[in-house]
OpenMM code with the backbone's topology and positions (N, CA, C; nanometers):
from openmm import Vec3, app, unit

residues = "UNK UNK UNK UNK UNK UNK UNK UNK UNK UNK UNK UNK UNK UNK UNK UNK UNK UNK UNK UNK UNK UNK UNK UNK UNK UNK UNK UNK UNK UNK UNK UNK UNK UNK UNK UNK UNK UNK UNK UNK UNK UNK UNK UNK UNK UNK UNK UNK UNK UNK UNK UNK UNK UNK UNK UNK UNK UNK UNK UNK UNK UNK UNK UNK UNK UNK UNK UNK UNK UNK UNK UNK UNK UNK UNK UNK UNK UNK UNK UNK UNK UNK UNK UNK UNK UNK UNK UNK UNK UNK UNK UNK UNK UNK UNK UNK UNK UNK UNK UNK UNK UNK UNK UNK UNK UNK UNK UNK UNK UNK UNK UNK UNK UNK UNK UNK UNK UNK UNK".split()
positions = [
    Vec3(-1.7722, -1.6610, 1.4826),
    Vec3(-1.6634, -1.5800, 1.4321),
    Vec3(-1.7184, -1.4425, 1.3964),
    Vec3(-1.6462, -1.3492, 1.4331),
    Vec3(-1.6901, -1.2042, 1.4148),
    Vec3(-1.6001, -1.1396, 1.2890),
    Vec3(-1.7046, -1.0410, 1.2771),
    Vec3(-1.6528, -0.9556, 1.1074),
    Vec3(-1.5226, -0.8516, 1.1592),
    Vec3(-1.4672, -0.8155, 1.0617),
    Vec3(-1.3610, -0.6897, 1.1318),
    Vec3(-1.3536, -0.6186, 1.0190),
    Vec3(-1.4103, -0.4602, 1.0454),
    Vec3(-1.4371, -0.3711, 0.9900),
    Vec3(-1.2926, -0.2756, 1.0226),
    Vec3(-1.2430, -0.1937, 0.9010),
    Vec3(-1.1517, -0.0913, 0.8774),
    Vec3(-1.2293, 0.0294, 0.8053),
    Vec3(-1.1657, 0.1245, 0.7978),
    Vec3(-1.1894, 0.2943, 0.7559),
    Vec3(-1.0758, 0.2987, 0.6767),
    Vec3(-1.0632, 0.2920, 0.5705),
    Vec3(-0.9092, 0.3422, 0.5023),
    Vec3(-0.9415, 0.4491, 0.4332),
    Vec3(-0.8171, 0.5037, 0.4128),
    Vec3(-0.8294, 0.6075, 0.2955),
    Vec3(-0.7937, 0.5734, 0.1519),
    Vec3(-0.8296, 0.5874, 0.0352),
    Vec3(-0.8329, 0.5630, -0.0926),
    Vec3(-0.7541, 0.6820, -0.1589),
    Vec3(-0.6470, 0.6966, -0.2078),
    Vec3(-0.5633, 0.7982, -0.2753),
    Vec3(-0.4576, 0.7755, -0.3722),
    Vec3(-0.5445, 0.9049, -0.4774),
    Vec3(-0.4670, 0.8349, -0.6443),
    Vec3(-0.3236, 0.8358, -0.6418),
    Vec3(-0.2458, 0.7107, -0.6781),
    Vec3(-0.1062, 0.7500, -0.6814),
    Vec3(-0.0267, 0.8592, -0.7618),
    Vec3(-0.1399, 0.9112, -0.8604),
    Vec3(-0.0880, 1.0193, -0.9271),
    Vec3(-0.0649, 1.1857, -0.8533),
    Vec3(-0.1994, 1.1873, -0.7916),
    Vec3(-0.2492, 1.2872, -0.7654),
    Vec3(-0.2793, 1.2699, -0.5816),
    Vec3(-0.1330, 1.2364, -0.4852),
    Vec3(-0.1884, 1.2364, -0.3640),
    Vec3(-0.2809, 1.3135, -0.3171),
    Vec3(-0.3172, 1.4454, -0.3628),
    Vec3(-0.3756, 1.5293, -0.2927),
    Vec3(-0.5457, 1.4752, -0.2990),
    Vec3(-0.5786, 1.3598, -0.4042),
    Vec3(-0.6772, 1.3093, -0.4258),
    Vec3(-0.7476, 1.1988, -0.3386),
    Vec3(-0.8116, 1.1847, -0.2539),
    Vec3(-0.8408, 1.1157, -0.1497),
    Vec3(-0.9627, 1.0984, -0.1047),
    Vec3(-1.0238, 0.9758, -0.0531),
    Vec3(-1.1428, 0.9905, 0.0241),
    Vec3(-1.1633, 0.8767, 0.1461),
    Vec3(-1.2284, 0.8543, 0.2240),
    Vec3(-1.2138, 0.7306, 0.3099),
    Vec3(-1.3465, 0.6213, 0.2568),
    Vec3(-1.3014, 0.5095, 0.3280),
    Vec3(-1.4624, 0.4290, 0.2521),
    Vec3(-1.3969, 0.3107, 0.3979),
    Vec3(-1.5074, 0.2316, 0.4387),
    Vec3(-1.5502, 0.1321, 0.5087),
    Vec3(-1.5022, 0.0465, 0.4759),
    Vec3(-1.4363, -0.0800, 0.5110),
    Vec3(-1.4447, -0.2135, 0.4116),
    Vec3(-1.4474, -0.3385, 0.5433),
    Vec3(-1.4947, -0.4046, 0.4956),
    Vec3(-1.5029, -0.5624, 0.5594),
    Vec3(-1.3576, -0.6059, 0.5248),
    Vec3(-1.2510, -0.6090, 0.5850),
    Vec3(-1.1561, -0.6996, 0.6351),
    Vec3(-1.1537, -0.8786, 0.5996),
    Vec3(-1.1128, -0.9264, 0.4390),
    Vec3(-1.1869, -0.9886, 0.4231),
    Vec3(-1.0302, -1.1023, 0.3709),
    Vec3(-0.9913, -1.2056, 0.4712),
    Vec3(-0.8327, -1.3171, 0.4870),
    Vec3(-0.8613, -1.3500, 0.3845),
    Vec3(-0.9611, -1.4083, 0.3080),
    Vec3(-0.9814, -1.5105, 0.1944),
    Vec3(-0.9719, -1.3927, 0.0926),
    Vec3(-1.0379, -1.2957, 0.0594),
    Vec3(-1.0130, -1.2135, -0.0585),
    Vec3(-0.8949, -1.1510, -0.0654),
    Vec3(-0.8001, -1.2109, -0.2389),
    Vec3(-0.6906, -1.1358, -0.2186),
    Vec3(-0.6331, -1.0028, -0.2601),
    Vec3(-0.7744, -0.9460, -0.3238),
    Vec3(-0.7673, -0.7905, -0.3740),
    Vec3(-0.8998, -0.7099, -0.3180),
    Vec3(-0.8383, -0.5722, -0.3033),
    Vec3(-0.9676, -0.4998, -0.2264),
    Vec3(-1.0576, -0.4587, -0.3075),
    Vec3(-1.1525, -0.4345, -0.3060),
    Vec3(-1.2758, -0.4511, -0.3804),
    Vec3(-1.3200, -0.3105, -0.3456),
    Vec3(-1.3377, -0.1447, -0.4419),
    Vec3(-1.3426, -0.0220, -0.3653),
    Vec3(-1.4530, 0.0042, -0.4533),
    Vec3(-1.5638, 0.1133, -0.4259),
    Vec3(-1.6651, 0.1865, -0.5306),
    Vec3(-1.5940, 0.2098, -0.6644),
    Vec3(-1.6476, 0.2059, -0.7728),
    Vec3(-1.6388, 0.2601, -0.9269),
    Vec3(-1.6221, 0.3925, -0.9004),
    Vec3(-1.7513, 0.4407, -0.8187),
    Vec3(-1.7442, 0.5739, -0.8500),
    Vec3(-1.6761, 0.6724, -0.7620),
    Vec3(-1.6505, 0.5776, -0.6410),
    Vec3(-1.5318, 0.6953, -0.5782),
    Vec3(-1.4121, 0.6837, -0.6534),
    Vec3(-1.3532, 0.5694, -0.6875),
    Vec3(-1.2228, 0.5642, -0.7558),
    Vec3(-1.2260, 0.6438, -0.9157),
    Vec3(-1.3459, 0.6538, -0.9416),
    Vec3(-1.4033, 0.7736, -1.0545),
    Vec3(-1.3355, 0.8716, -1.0157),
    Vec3(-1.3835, 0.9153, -0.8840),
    Vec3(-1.3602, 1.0426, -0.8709),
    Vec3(-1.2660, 1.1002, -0.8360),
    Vec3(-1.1985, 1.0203, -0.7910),
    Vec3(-1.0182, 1.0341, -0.7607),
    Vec3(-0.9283, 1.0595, -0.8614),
    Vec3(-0.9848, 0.9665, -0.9803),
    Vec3(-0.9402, 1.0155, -1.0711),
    Vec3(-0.8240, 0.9064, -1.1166),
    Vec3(-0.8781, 0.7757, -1.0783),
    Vec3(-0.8001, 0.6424, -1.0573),
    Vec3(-0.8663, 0.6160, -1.1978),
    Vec3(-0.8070, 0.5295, -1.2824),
    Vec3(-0.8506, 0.4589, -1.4036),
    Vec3(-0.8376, 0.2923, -1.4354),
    Vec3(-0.8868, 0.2658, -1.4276),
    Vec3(-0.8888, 0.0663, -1.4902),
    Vec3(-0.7824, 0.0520, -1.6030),
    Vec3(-0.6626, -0.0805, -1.5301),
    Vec3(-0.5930, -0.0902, -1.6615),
    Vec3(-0.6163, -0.2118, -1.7175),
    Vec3(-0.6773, -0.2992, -1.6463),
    Vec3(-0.7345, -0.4387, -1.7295),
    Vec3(-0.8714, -0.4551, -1.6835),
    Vec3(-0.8800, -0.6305, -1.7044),
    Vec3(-1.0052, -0.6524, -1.6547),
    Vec3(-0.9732, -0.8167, -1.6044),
    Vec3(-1.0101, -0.8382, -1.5182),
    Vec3(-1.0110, -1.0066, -1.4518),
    Vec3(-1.1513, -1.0948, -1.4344),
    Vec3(-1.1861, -1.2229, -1.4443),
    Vec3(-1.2846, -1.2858, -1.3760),
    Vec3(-1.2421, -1.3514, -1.2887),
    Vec3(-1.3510, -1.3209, -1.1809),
    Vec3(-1.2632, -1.3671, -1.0359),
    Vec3(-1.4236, -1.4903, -0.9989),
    Vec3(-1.3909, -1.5867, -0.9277),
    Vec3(-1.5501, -1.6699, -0.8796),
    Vec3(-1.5865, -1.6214, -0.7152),
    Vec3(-1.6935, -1.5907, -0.7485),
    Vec3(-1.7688, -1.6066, -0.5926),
    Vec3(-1.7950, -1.6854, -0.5041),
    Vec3(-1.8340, -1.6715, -0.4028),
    Vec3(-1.8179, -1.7859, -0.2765),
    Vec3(-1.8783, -1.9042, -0.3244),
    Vec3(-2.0480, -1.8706, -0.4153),
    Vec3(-2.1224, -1.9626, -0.4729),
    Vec3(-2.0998, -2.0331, -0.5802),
    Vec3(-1.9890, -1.9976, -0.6581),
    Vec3(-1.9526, -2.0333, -0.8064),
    Vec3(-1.9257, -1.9268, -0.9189),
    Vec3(-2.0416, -1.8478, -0.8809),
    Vec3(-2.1077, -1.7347, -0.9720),
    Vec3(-1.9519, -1.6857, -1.0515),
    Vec3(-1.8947, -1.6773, -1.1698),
    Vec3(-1.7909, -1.5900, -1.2647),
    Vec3(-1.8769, -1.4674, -1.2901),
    Vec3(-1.7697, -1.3700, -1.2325),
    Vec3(-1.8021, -1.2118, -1.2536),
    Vec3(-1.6330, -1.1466, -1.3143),
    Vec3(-1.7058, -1.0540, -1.3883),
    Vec3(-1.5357, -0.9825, -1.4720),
    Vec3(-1.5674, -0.8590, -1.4121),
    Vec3(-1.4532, -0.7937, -1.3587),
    Vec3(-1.4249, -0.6395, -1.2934),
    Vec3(-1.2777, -0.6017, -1.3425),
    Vec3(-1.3060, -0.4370, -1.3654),
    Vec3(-1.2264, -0.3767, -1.4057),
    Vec3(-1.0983, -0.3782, -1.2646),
    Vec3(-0.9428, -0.3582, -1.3014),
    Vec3(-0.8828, -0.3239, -1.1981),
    Vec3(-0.7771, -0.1979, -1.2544),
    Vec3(-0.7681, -0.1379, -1.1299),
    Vec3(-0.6795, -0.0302, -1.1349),
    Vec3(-0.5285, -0.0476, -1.0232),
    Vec3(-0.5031, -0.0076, -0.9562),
    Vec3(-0.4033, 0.0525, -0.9288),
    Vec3(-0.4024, 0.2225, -0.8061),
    Vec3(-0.4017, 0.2127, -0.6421),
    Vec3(-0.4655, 0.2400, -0.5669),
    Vec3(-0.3438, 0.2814, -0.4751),
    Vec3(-0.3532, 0.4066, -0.4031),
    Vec3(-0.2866, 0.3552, -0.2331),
    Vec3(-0.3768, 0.3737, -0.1547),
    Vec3(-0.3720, 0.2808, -0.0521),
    Vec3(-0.4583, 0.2921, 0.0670),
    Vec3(-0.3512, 0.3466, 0.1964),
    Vec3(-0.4247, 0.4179, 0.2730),
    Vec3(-0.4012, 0.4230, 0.3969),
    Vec3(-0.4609, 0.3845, 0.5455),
    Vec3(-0.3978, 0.3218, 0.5906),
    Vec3(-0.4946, 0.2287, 0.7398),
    Vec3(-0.3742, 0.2987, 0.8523),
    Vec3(-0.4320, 0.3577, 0.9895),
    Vec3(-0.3297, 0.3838, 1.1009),
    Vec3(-0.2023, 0.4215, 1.0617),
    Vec3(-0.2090, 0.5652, 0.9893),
    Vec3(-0.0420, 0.6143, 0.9618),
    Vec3(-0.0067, 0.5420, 0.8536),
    Vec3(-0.0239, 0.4208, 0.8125),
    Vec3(0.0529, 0.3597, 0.7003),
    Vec3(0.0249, 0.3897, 0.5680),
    Vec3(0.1125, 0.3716, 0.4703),
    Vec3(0.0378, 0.3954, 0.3263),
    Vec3(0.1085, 0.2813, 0.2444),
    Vec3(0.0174, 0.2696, 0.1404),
    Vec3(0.0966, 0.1483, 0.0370),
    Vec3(0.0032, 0.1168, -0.0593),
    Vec3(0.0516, 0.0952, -0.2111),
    Vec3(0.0293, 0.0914, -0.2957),
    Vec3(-0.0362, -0.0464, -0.3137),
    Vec3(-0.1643, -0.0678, -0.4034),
    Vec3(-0.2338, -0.2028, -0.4105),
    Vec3(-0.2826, -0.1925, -0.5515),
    Vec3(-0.3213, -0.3391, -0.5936),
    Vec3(-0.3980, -0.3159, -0.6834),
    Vec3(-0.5847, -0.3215, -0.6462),
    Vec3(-0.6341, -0.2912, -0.6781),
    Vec3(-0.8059, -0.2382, -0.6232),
    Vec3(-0.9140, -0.2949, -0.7737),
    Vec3(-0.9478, -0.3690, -0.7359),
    Vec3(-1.1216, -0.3809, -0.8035),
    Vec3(-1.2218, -0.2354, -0.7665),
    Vec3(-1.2506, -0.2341, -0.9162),
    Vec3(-1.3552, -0.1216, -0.9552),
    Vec3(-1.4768, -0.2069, -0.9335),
    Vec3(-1.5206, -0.1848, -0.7554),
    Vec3(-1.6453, -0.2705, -0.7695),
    Vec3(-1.7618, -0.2105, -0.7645),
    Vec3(-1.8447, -0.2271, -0.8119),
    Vec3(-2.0052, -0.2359, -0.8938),
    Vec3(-2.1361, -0.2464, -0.8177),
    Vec3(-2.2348, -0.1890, -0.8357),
    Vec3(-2.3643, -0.1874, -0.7704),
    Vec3(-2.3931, -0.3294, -0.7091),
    Vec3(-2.4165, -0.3558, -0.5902),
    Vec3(-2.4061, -0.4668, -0.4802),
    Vec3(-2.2899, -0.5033, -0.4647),
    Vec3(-2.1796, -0.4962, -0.5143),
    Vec3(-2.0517, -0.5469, -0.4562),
    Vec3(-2.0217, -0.5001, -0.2852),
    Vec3(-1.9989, -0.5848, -0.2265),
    Vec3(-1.9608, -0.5432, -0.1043),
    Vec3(-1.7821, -0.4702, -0.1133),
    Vec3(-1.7509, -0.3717, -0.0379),
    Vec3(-1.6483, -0.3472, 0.0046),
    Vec3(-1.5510, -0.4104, 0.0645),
    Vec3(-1.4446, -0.4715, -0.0010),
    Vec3(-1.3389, -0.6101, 0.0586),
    Vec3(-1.2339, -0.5590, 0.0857),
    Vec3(-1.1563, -0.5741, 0.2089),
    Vec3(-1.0006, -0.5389, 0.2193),
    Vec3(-0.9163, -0.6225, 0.2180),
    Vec3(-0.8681, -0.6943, 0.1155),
    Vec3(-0.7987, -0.7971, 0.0756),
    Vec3(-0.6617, -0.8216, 0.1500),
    Vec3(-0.6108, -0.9316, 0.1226),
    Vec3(-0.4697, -0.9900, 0.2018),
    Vec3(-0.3613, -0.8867, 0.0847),
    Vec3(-0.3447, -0.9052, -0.0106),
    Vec3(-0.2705, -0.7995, -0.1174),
    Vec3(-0.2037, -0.6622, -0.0620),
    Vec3(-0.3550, -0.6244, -0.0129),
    Vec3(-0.3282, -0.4745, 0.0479),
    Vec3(-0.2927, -0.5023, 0.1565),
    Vec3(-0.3267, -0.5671, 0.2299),
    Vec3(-0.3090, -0.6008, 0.4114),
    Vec3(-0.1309, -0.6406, 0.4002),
    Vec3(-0.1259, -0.6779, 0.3120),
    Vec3(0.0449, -0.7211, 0.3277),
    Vec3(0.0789, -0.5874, 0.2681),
    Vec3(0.0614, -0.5255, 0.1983),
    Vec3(0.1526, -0.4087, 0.1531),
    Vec3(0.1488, -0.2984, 0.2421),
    Vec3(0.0763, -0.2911, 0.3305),
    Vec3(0.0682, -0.2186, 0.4273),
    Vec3(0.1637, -0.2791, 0.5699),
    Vec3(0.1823, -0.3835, 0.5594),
    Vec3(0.2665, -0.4358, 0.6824),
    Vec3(0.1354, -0.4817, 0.7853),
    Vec3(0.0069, -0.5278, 0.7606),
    Vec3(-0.0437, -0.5665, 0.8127),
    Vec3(-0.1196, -0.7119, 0.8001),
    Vec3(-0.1987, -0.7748, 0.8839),
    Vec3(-0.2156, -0.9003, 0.9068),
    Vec3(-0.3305, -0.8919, 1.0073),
    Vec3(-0.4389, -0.9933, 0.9615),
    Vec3(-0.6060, -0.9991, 1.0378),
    Vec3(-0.5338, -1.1046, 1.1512),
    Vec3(-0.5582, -1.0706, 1.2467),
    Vec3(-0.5720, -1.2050, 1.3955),
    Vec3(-0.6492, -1.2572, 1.3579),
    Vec3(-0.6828, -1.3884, 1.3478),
    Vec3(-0.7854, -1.4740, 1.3110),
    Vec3(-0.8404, -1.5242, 1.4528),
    Vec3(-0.7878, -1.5251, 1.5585),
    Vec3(-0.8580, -1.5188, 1.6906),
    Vec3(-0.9480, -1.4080, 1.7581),
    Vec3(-0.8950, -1.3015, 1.7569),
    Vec3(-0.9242, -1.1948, 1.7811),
    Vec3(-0.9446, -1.0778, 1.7148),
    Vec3(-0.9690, -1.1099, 1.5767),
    Vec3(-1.0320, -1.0029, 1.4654),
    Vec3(-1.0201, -0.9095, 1.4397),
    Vec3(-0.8764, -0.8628, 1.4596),
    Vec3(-0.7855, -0.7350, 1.5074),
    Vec3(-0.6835, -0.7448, 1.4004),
    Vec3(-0.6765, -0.5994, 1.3444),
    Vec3(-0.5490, -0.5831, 1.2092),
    Vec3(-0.3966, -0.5975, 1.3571),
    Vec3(-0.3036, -0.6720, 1.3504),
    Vec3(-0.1560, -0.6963, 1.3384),
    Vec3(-0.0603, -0.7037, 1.3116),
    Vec3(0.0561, -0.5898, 1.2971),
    Vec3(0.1593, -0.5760, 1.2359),
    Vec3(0.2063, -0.7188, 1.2106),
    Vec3(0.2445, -0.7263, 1.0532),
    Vec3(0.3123, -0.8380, 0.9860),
    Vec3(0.4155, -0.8688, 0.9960),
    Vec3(0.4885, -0.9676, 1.0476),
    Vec3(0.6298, -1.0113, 1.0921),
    Vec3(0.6577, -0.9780, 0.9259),
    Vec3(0.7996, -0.8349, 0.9492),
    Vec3(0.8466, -0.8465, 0.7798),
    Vec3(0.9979, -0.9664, 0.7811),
    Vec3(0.9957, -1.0535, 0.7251),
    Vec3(1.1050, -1.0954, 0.6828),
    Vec3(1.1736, -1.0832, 0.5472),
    Vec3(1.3092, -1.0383, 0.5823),
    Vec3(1.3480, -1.0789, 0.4488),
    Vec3(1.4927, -1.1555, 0.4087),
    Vec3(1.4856, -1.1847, 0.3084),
    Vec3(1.5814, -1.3684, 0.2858),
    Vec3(1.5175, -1.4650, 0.3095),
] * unit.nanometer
topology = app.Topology()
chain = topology.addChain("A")
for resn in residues:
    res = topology.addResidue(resn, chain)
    for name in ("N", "CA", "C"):
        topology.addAtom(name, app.Element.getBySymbol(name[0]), res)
């Protein structure tokens, strides 16, 4: 099974003009995206709680979360984002992937517009 890498853009909902792009691993099982501290520092994004979430191994870790839009291919949409921390990998969660109208192929490792239903 192969990894599937995205480029999004990161931009404060306050302050669109505030923006930067970052890498992330495309990640079905994680359901929030996981972005730098210090770019979302610098955007000018702020933490309004804090969660413990478990790792693949067991491991309980607590991270701050904020409140984010991302942009992937033209789209934009509002998420909530982990302020993640020195070794944290970069995650693009199902959360955001649905608020964007998108969806990982699990065959072919390719982002896919999300059948929207509603009712």
């Amino acid at each position: 099974m192969g990894l599937t890498h995205i480029t999004a853009s990161i931009i404060n909902p306050a302050k669109p003009k505030k923006k930067a792009k970052a890498a992330f691993l495309v990640d079905s099982g994680a359901v929030y995206t996981v972005a730098p501290r210090a770019t979302l520092k610098r955007l000018g994004i702020k933490p309004h709680s804090s969660r413990t979430f478990t790792l693949a191994d067991g491991t309980r870790i607590t991270r701050q979360m904020g409140d984010a839009v991302f942009a992937v291919d033209g789209e934009r949409a509002a998420s909530p984002v982990i302020f993640g921390e020195k070794g944290d990998s970069l995650l693009f969660g199902t959360v955001s992937l649905g608020a964007l109208g998108l969806m990982l192929d699990p065959l072919k490792r390719e982002l896919r517009p999300l059948p929207m239903v509603l009712g």
